[in-house]
C-alpha positions in Angstrom: -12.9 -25.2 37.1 -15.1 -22.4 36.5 -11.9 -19.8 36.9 -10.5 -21.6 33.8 -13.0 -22.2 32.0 -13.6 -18.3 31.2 -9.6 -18.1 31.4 -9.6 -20.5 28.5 -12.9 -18.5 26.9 -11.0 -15.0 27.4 -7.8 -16.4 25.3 -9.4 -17.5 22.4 -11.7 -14.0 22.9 -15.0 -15.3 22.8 -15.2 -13.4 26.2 -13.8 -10.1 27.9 -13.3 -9.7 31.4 -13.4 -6.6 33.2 -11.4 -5.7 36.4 -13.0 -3.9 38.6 -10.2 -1.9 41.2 -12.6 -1.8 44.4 -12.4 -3.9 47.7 -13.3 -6.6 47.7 -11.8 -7.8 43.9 -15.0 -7.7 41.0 -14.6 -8.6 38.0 -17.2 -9.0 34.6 -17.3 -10.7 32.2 -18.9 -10.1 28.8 -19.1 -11.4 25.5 -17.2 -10.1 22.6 -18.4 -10.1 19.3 -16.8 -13.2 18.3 -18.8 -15.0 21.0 -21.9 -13.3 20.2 -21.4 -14.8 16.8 -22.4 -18.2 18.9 -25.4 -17.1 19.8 -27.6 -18.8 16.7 -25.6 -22.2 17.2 -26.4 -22.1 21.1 -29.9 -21.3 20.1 -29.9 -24.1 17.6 -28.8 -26.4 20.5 -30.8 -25.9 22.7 -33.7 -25.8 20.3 -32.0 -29.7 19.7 -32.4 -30.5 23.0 -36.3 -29.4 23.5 -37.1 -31.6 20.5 -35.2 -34.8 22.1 -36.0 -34.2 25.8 -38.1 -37.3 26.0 -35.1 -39.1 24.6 -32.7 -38.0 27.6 -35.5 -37.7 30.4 -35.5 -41.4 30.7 -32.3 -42.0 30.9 -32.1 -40.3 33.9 -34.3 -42.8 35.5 
């Protein structure tokens, strides 16, 4: 899941991957300046979530 996930994320170039030739197989992965673009509206949501937590803690109980 997580192998297509950053597939899907490498497509539409909000991420780069790197290819490492070394044994065993690394790769990286990076964000590209579209994706860093996100960075306020991730920041913004997670801001969100702080100021609702007590709204989502109990419905985990």
């Amino acid at each position: 899941v997580l192998d297509q996930n950053l597939r899907e994320l490498e497509e539409h170039g909000i991420v780069k991957k790197t290819i490492f030739p070394e044994l065993p197989p690394r790769s990286e992965y990076e964000l590209t300046e579209l994706g860093r673009s996100l960075l306020p509206v991730i920041d913004f949501m997670e801001d969100w979530g702080e100021s609702h937590r007590s709204q989502f803690e109990c419905l985990d109980r």
